[in-house]
C-alpha positions as CSV (number, residue, x, y, z in Angstrom):
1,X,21.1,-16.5,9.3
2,X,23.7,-14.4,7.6
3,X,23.4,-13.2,4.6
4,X,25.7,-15.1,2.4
5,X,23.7,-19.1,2.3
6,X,26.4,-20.9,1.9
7,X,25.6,-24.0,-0.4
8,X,26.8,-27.7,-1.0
9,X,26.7,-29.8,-3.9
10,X,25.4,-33.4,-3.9
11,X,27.2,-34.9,-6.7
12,X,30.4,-34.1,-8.6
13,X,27.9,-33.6,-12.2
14,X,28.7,-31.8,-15.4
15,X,25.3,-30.2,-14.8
16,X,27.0,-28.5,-11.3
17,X,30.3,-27.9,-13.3
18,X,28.7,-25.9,-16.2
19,X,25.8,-24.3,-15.2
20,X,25.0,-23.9,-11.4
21,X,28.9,-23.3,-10.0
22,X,29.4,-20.7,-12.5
23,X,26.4,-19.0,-11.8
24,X,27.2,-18.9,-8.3
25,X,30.6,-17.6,-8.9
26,X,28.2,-14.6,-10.4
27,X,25.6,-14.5,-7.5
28,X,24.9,-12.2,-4.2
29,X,23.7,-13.7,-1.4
30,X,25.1,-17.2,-2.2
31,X,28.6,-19.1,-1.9
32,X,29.1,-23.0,-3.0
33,X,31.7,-23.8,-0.2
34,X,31.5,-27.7,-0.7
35,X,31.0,-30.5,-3.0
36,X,30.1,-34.2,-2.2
37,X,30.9,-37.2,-4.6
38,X,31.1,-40.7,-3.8
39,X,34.8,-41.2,-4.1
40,X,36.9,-38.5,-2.6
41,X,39.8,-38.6,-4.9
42,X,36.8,-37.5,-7.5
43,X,35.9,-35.0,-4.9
44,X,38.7,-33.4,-4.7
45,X,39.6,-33.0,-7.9
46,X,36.4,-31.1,-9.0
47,X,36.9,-28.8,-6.2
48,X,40.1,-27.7,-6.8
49,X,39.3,-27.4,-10.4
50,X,36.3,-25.4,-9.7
51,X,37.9,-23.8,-6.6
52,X,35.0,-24.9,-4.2
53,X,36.9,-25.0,-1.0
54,X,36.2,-28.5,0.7
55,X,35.5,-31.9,-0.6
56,X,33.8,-35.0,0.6
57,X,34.1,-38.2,-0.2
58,X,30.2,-38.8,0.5
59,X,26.7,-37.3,0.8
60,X,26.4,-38.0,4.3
61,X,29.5,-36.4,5.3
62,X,28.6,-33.2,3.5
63,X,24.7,-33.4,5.4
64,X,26.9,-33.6,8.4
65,X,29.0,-30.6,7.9
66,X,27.2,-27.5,10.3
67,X,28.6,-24.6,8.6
68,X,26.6,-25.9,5.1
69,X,22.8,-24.1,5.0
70,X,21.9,-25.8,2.0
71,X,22.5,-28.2,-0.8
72,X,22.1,-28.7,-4.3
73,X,21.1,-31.6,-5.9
74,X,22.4,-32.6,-8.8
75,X,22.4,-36.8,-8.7
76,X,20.4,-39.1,-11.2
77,X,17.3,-38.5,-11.0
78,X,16.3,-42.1,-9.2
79,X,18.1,-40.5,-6.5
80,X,16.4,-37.3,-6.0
81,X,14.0,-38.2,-3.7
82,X,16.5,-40.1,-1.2
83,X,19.3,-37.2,-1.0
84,X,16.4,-34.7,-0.7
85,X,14.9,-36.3,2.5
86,X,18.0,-36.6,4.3
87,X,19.4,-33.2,3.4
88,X,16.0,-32.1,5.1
89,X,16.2,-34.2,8.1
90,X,19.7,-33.1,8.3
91,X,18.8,-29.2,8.6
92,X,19.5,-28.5,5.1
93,X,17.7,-26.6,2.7
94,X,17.0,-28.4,-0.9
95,X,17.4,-27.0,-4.5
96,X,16.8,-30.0,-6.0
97,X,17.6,-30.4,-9.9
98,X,14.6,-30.7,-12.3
99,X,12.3,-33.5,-12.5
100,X,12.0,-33.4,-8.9
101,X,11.6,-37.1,-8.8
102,X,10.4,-39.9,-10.7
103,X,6.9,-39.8,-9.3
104,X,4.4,-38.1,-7.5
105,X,4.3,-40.3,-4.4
106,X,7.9,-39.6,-4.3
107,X,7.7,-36.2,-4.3
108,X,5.1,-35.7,-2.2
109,X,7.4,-37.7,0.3
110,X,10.1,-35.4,0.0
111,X,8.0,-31.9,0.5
112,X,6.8,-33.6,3.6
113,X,10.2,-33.9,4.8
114,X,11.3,-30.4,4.1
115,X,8.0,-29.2,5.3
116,X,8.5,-31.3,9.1
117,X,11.9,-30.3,9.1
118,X,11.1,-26.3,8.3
119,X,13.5,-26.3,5.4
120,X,13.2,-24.5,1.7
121,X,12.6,-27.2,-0.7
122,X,12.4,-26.0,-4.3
123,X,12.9,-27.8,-7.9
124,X,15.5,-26.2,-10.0
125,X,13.4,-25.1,-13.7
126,X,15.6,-22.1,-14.1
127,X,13.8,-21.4,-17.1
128,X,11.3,-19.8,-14.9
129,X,13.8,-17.2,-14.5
130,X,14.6,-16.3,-18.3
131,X,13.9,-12.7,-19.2
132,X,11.4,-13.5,-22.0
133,X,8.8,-15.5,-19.5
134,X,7.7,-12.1,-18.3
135,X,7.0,-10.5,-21.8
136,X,5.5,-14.1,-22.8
137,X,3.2,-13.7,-20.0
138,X,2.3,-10.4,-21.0
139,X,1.1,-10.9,-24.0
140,X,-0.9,-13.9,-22.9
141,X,-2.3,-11.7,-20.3
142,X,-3.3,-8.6,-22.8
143,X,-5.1,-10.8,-24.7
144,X,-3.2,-10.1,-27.9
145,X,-3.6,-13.8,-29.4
146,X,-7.1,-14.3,-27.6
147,X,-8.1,-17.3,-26.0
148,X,-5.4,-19.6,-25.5
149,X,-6.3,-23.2,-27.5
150,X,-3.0,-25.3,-28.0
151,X,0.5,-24.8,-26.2
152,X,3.8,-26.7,-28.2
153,X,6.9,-27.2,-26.5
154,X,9.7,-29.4,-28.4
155,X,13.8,-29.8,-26.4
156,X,15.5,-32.5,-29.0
157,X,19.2,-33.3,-28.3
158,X,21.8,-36.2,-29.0
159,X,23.3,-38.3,-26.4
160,X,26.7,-38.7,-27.2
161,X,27.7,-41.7,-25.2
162,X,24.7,-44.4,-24.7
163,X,27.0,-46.6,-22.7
164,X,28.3,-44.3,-19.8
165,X,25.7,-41.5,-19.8
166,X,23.0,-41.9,-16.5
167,X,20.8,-40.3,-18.7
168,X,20.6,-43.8,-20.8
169,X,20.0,-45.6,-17.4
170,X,16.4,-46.9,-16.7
171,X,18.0,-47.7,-12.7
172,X,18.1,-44.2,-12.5
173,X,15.0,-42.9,-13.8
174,X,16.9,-42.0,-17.4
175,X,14.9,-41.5,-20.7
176,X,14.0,-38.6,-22.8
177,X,10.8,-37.5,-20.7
178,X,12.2,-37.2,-17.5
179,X,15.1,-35.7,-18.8
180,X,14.1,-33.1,-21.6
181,X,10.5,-33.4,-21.7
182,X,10.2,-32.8,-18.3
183,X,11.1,-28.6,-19.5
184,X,8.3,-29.2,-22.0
185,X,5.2,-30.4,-19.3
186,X,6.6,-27.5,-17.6
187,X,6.4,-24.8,-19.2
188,X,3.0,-25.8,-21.2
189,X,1.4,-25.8,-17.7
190,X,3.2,-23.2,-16.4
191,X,2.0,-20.8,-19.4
192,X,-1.6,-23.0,-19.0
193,X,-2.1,-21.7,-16.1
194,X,-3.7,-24.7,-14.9
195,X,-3.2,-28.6,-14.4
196,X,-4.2,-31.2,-17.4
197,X,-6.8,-33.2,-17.0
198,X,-6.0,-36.6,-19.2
199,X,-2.8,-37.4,-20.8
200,X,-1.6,-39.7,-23.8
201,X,1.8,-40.6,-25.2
202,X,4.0,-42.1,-27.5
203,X,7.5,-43.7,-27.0
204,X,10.3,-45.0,-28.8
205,X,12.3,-47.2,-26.1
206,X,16.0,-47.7,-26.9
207,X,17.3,-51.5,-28.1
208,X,19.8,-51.5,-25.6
209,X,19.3,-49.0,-22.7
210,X,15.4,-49.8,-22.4
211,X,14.6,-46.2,-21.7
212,X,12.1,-43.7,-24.0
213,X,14.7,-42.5,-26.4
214,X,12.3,-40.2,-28.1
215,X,8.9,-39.3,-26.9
216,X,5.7,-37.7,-27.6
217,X,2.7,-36.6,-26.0
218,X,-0.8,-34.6,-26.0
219,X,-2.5,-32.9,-22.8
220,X,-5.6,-32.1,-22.4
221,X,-6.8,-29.1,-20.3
222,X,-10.2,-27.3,-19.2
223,X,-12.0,-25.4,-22.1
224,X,-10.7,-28.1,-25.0
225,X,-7.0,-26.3,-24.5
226,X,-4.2,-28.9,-25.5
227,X,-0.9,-29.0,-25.0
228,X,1.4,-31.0,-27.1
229,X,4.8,-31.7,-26.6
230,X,7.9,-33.7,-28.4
231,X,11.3,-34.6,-26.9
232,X,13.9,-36.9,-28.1
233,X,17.6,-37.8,-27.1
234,X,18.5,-39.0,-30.7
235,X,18.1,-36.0,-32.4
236,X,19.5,-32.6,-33.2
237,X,19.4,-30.3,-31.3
238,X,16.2,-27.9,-31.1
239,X,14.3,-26.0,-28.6
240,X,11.0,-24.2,-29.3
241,X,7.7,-23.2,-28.1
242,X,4.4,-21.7,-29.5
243,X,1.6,-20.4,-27.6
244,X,-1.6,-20.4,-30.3
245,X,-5.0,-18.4,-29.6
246,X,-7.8,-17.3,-31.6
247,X,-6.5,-13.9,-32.5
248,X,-2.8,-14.8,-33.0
249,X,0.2,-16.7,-31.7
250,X,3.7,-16.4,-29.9
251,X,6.5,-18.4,-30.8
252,X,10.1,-18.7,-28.6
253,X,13.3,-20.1,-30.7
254,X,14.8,-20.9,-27.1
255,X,13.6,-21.9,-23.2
256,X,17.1,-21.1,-22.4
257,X,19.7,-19.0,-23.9
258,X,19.4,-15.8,-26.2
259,X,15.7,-16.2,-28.2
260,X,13.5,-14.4,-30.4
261,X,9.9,-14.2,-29.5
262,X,7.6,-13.5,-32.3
263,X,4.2,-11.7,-31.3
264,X,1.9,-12.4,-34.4
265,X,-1.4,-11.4,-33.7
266,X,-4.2,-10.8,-36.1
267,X,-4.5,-8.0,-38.3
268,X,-1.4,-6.8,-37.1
269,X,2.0,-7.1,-38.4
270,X,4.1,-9.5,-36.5
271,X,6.3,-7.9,-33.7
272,X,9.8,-9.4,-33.1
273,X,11.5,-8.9,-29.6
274,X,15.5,-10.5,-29.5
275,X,16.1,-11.1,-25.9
276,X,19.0,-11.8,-24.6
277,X,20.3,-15.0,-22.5
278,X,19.7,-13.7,-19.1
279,X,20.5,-14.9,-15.8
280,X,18.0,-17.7,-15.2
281,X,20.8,-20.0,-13.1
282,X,22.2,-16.8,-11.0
283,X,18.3,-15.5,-10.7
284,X,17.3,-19.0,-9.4
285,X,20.0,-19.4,-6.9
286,X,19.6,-15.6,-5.9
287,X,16.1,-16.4,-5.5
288,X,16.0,-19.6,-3.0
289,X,18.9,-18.0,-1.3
290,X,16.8,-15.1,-0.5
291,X,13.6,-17.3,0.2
292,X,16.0,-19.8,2.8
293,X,16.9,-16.5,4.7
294,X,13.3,-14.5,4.6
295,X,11.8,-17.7,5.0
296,X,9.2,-17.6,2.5
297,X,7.8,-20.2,-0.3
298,X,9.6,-20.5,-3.6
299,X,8.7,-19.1,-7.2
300,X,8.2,-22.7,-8.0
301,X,5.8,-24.1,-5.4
302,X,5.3,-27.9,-4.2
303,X,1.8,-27.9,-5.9
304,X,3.4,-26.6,-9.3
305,X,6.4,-29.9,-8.9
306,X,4.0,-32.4,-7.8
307,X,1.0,-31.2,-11.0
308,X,3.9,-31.6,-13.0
309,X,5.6,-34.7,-11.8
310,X,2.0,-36.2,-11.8
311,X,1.8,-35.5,-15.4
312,X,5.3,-36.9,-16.5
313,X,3.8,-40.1,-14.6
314,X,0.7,-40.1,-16.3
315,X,2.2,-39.7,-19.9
316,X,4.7,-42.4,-19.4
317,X,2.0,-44.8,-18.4
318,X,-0.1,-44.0,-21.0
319,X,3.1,-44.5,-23.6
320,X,3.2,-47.5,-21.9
321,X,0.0,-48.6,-21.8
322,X,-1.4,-47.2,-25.4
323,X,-4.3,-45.6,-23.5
324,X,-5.2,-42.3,-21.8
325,X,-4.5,-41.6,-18.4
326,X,-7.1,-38.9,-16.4
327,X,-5.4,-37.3,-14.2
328,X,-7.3,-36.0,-11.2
């Protein structure tokens, strides 16, 4: 393979407009050369706004396009697990939009695909590219705060349309969990180190869109570590998480653009680090691109999607049944 991948985009999303073309208008290694929608007047609009040079007026006739290595997949989230197969059976390569799918079974379907078909498949958490991970992880890993005993990670926003937004949608896997909470389970396990081992949760289900409007939940791990976490779509906007040991704590203002991380650990006066927004979309791309033409497994591996879409599935059924859910 050359070394330019050159990318398509399944699904003409404000996601795609804001974030991931941009950041591949910055990126080496990596060109967006096409973008699919189901209507191609909508197709070709977006592209010739976002100067992506062809347009297709469906999914399949972008999978069907040769010169395309790989796709990015920005649709609902219900359909995830579809596009993702065929773009695989197709040839194609898969950067697949966070959650990775709505359940496990489902994504366990699609890394079988990718993995028959010899294809990248990776889910798209570009927080796992922001420059403050590493200096979290560091200070984890020094043991400055000790032993690690409760992880809290809260994403709050507003939805400003509950009529026309997919996000509202509960045909297409909407709600607050999947959505936002989905960053939360993420990065508690990711910073974990390891999977939970029971689940419980709490909902609030919208009057009219029937999805988890707002929604909490608790994890338990190994050792009597917890993680708890809080997301709503009805709220202001916040972002936050804090890592609290026995010696001290760590607390981010952001999981995505410019944050403070505050080091407090015992007897010591806190330390502040400002750090700045980063990268994280370009890094990600950068990343897969150069994993699709080394051919080597992604920062964010199939056992690290499917642990965490098993625990999105196990806290919605246990907001849904009022009970805990082990998890295996």
């Amino acid at each position: 393979m050359e070394q330019t991948v050159h990318w398509g985009v399944l699904g003409a999303s404000r996601i795609a407009r804001s974030k991931h073309i941009p950041a591949a208008a910055e990126a080496t290694g990596a060109r967006i050369v096409a973008v699919a929608s189901r209507d191609q007047a909508r197709a070709e609009a977006y592209a010739a706004e976002l100067n992506i040079p062809r347009a297709y007026g469906s999914y399949d006739a972008l999978l069907d396009d040769a010169s395309i290595d790989a796709v990015l997949i920005t649709l609902p989230n219900s359909l995830h697990a579809e596009w993702a197969i065929k773009a695989a059976r197709a040839g194609k390569h898969v950067l697949c939009e966070k959650p990775l799918a709505p359940t496990a079974a489902e994504g366990r379907a699609m890394f079988a695909a990718a993995a028959e078909a010899g294809v990248v498949l990776m889910e798209g958490f570009w927080i796992r590219f922001h420059p403050q991970l590493p200096l979290i992880r560091e200070a984890i890993n020094s043991g400055a705060i000790g032993e690690i005993r409760l992880i809290r990670a809260e994403l709050t926003y507003t939805i400003a349309d509950w009529g026309g937004d997919s996000r509202t949608r509960a045909d297409l896997a909407g709600g607050a969990l999947l959505d936002a909470g989905c960053y939360c389970v993420h990065i508690i396990r990711h910073l974990m180190g390891a999977e939970p081992h029971a689940a419980t949760g709490f909902q609030r289900v919208h009057p009219d869109c029937r999805v988890d409007s707002t929604f909490t939940g608790l994890l338990a791990f190994d050792g009597g570590r917890m993680g708890c976490l809080a997301t709503s779509m009805e709220a202001p906007f916040r972002v936050c998480c804090e890592i609290i040991g026995t010696a001290g704590r760590i607390h981010t203002d952001s999981l995505f653009g410019p944050s403070t991380v505050t080091l407090a650990a015992a007897g010591q006066p806190p330390r502040v680090e400002k750090v700045g927004p980063g990268t994280g979309m370009r890094a990600q791309l950068e990343h897969v691109s150069a994993c699709i033409r080394q051919g080597t497994i992604g920062e964010i591996t199939a056992a690290d999607s499917l642990g965490n879409a098993a625990t999105l599935e196990a806290l919605k059924r246990a907001a849904e049944t009022g009970r805990a859910i082990d998890l295996p």
